[in-house]
Each structure stands twice: as structure tokens, then as C-alpha cells.
C-alpha positions in Angstrom: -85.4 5.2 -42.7 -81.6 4.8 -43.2 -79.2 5.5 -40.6 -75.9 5.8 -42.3 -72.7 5.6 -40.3 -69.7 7.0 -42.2 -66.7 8.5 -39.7 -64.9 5.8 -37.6 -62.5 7.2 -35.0 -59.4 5.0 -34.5 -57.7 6.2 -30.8 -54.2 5.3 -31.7 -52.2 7.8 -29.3 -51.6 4.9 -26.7 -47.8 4.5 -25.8 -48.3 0.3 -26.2 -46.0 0.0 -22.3 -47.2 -3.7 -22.5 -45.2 -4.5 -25.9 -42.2 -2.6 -25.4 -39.1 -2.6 -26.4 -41.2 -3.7 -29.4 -43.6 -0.2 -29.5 -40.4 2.3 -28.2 -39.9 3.5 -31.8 -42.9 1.3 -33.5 -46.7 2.2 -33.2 -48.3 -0.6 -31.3 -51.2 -0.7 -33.9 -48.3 -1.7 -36.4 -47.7 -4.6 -34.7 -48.3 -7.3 -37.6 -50.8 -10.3 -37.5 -49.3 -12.4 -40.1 -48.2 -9.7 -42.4 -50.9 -7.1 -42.0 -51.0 -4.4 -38.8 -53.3 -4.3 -36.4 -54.9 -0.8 -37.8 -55.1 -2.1 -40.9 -57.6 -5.1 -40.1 -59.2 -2.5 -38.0 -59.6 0.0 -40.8 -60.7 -3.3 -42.7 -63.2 -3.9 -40.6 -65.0 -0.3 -40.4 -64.8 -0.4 -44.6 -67.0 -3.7 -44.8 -69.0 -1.7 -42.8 -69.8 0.8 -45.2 -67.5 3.5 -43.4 -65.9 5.9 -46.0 -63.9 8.3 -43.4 -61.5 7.1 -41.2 -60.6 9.4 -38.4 -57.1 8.8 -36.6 -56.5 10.3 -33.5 -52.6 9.8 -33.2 -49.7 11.2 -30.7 -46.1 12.1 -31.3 -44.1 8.4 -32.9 -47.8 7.7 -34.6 -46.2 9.3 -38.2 -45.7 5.4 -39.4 -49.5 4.8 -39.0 -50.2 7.6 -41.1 -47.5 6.7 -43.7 -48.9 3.2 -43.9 -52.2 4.5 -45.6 -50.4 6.9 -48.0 -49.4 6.3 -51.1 -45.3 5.2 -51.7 -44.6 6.2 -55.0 -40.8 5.0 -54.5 -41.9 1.9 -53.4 -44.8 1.2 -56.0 -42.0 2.6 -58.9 -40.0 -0.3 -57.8 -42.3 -2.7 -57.3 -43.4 -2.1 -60.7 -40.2 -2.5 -62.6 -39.5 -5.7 -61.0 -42.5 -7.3 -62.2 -43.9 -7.9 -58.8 -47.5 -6.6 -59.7 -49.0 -9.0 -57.1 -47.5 -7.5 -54.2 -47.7 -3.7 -56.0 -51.7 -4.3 -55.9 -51.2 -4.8 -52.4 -49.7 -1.8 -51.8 -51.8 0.2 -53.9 -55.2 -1.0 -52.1 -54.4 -0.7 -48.7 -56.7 2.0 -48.5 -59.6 1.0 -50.8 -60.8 3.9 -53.2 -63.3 6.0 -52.0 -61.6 6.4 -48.5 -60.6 9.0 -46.8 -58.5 9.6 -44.1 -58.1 12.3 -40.9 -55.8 12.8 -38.1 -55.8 14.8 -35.2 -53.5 14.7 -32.4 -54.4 14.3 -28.5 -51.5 16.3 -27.2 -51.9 14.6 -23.7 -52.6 10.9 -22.2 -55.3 11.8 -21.5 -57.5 8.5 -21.7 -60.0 7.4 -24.5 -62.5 9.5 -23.6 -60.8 12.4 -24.5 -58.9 10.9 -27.6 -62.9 10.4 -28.9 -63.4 14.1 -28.2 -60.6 15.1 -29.7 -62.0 14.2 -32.8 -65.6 15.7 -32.4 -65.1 19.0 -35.0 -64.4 16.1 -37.7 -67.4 14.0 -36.6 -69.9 16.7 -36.3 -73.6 15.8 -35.2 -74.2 12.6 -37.1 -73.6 8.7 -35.3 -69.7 7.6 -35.3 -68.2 4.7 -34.8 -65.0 3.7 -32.4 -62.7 1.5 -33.2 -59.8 0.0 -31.0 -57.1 -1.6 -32.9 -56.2 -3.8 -30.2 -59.6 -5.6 -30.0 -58.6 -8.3 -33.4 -62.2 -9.8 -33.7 -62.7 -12.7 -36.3 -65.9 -12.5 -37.4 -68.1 -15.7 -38.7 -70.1 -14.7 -41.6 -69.6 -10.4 -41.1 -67.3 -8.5 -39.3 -68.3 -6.8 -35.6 -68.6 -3.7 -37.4 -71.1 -4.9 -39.8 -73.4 -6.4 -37.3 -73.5 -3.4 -35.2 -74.4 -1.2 -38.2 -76.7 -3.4 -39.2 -78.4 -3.6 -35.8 -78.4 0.6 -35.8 -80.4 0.7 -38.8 -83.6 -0.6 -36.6 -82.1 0.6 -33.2 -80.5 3.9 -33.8 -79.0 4.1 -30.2 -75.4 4.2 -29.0 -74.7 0.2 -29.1 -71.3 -0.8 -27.5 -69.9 -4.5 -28.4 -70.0 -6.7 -25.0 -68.5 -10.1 -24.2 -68.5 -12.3 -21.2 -65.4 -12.6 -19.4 -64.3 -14.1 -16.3 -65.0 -12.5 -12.4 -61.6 -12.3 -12.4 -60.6 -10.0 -15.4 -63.7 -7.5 -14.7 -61.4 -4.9 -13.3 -59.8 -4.6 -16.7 -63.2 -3.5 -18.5 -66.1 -1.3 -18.1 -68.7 -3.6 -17.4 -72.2 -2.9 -18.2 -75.7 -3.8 -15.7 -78.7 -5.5 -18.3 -81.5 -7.2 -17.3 -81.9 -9.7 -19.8 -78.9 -11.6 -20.9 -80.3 -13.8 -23.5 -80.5 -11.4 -26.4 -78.1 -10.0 -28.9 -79.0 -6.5 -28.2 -80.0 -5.5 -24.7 -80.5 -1.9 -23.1 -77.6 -1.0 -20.5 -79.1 0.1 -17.1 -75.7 1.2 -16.0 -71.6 1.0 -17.1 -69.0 0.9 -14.4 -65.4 1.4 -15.2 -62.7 -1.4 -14.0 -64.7 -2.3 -11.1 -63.8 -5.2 -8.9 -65.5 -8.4 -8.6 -67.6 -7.5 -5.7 -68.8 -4.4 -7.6 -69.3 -6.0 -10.8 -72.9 -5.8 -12.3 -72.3 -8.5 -14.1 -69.7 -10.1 -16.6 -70.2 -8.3 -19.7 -67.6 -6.5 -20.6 -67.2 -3.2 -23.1 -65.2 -4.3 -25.4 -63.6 -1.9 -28.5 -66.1 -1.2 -31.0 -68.7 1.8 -30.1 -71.7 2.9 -32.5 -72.1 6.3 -30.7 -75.1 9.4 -31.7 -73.1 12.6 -31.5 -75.0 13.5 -27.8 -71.7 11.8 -26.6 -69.4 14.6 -27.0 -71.5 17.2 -24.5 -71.3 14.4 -21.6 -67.5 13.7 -22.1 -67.0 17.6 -21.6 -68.9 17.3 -18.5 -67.4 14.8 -17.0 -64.5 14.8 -14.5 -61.3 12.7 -14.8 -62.2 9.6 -13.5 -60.4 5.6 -13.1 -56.5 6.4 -14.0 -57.2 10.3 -13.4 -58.3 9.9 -17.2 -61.6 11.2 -18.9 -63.0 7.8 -19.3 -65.3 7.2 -22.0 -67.3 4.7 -19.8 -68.1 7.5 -17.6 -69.2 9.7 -20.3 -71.7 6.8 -21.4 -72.7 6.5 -17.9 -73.6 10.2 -18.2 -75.5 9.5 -21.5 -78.0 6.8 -20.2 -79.8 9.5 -18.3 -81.2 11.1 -20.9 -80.9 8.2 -23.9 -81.2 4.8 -24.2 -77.8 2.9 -24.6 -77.6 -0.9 -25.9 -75.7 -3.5 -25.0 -74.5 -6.2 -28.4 -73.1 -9.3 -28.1 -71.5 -10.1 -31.5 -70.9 -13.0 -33.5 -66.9 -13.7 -33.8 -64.0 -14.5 -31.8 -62.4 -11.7 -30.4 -58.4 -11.2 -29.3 -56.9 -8.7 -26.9 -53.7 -8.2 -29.2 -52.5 -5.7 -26.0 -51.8 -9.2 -24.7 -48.6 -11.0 -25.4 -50.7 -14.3 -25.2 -53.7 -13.5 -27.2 -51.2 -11.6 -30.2 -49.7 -14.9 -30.1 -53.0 -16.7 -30.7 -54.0 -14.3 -33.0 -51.4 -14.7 -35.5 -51.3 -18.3 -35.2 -55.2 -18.5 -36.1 -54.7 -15.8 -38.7 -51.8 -17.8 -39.6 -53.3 -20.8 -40.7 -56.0 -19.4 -42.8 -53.1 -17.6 -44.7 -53.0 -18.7 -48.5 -49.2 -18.7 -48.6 -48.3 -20.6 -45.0 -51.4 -22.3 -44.0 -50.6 -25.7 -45.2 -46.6 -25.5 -44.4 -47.3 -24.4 -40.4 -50.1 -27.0 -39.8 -47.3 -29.9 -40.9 -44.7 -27.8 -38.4 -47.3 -27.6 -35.7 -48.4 -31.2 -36.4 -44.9 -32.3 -36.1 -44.4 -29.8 -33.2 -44.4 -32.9 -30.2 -44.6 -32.5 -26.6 -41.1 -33.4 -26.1 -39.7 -30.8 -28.8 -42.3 -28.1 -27.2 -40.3 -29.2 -23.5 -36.7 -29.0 -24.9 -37.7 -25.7 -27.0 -38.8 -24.2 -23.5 -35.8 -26.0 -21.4 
């Protein structure tokens, strides 16, 4: 039996604080790796996947996202009649055919939890995906997404992506409590949110990609603002493993926090030198990049 998984939701309301002045007029999920935004890969991602509707939940200054999947006839016109039909194909299949796209604005900051709720009259009572932009994750041979639908198919629970990460960066994450650490997919005996090293289960972390069945949306009504005075979707998953199994996946792929100025950096430089166009010009700069130039360029 087939468990299809068609809607993503994308929470893209954040205000990006840790990018500004960059993010004060511009989206933080427009923020380019190379020369593609971060929604875009994200988007990318849930289509390799097999996902055909791509649910947005934006805020007021999101309209750029939203342009960025439309059509631009100007543009394409333009394009067109200067003979630039490799870049107009760009253009024209940013959204793949066969895609759809939905937004719905959370009117408040209210925290992910509720941005995910926010989208529950489009989702309906079928399995969803969630998708967070910020979470860039090179895959090996298939993307996050496609390893996690994959996985559904045979175990169709709520699955939440999980890495290790340090003792000291577990107060950033929900960190889940499994028994067994030595298998891809592992049932979740518990999910705190942001707790500190003392408290910590262990040090696997929730990172941003969710597989979640539709019981999801009566526990995040339920449950009362919690870290941040935000309804926390951690908590509503805490909520959730009392009455249904929740599993824990530790992907294949190399995953960067583009919320941090440090790993956006690395991120485009990887990105960057797998690029068709640049690849081979910025590995001679970076080969030719020595010590002493890095010390006088940081002087």
C-alpha cells in the first residue's frame, strides 16, 4: 500500500533578525546560494520528492517569495528578444509543470507551530510535509526529502529529520530521547524544546524537514504557548507521541544552517564549486588564496 505525500508547507513568515540589514526589505528565504534562493532549493527538494503542492505560509514583506514562483511575462518578453533562451528556460522552469502553489498568511509571530496550523484547511486529513528553507541539506545520492518519503512508504508515522550536534548547541534545537542510536529510523520516546545541556536526552537534534499524519493539527490547538511564549511545534509532537508512534531519521547529506552567517558562507562556497559556470575559476582563486593574502585581507 502507497502512502502518497503531496502538500509541503514552507513557514516563511520569519523576520530573518540574524541577516539584517540584509532581510529589512528582502525575504530571508531569498537569500541566494550561488544564484538560486534558499526557497527555491527548498521547493527543489520537496519536488524530487514527488510533492506537487507547495504550501507557503508567508507574513507582510514575503510578496517577493511569491513573485519568484510566478510567471514574468516582461521579463521572459525580453529575454526572448535578446536571444538569451538559456537563461529564459531558467526562468520559465522555476516552478516545474504540474506544481502548484498556496499561500496563507500567519498574521502574528507566533512560532512554527502555529505557522504549520495556519495551513491545516489546505492540508486537510492526509500526511504533509514541512519544509524550512533555512535548513540547505546536500544530499549524496537523493535529497532529505526523498529519503524520508521513501522511509514513510513502509513506516507511515510522523518522521522528523535528526542530526547530532554538539552538548553545547542543544539549547538551539528540539532534541529528541531514542533508545537505539544506531539505526536510520528510530522511535522518539520523547522531544524537548531548546533544552540545556543538563536536560538534554541526548544530541539528536530536530532539524527542518517533518513528514507529519494530519493528527498533528488537534495537538497544536491544544497546546499552550510554550519556549519563546510561541506555540512550538516540538511541543505539539510531544503531545502526539501519546497516542502515535513518532520516528526519529537520520539522513544521508550534509546539512547547513543558512540562518548562520558562517554556515551561508559555507554553503555557497560548496555550492559554489560544483557550479558549471565558476567551479573551475574559484578553485584557482581559492588555491591561489595564501595564508598571508587571507591575513592582509582580514588586517
Amino acid at each position: 500500500m502507497k502512502y502518497p505525500i503531496k502538500k509541503a508547507v514552507f513557514p516563511v513568515a520569519g523576520m530573518g533578525t540574524r541577516f539584517l540589514p540584509a532581510t529589512k526589505a528582502n525575504p530571508k528565504e531569498m537569500l541566494p546560494i550561488v544564484d538560486k534562493p534558499l526557497i527555491q532549493y527548498a521547493v527543489e527538494e520537496a519536488v524530487a520528492a514527488g510533492i506537487t503542492e507547495m504550501i507557503f505560509v508567508t507574513s507582510y514583506g514575503k510578496r517577493a517569495i511569491e513573485d519568484h514562483f510566478d510567471s514574468n511575462f516582461e521579463l521572459e518578453t525580453k529575454l526572448s528578444q535578446r536571444g538569451k533562451y538559456d537563461v529564459l528556460e531558467i526562468v520559465k522552469n522555476i516552478l516545474p509543470k504540474g506544481i502548484s502553489c498556496s499561500y496563507v498568511r500567519q498574521h502574528e509571530a507566533l512560532g512554527l507551530g502555529h505557522a504549520v496550523l495556519c495551513a491545516r484547511h489546505i492540508v486537510g486529513n492526509e500526511p504533509f510535509a514541512v519544509v524550512l528553507a533555512d535548513d540547505l541539506i546536500d544530499g549524496n545520492s537523493s535529497t532529505c526529502l526523498e529519503q524520508m518519503v521513501a522511509t514513510f512508504q513502509t513506516n507511515p508515522t510522523s518522521t522528523i529529520a535528526v542530526q547530532q550536534v554538539t552538548m553545547s548547541e542543544v539549547h538551539k534545537y528540539g532534541i529528541v530521547d531514542i533508545k537505539d542510536n544506531t539505526h536510520k529510523l528510530s522511535r522518539i520516546f520523547n522531544i524537548v524544546e531548546k533544552p540545556n545541556a543538563e536536560q538534554a536526552p541526548s544530541n539528536l537534534a530536530a532539524i527542518g524537514r517533518y513528514i507529519l499524519t494530519p493528527e498533528i493539527f488537534n495537538c497544536l490547538e491544544q497546546i499552550k504557548p510554550g519556549s519563546g511564549g510561541e506555540i512550538q511545534l516540538t511541543d505539539a509532537i510531544a503531545m502526539l507521541l501519546a497516542s502515535k508512534p513518532v520516528h526519529a531519521f537520520q539522513f544521508d547529506g550534509t546539512r547547513y544552517d543558512c540562518g548562520s552567517k558562517l554556515e551561508y558562507m559555507q554553503a555557497n562556497i560548496v555550492y559554489a564549486l560544483k557550479h558549471p559556470e565558476i567551479k573551475v575559476a574559484l578553485r584557482e582563486f581559492l588555491a591561489q588564496l595564501q595564508v598571508e593574502e587571507l591575513a592582509e585581507i582580514t588586517a
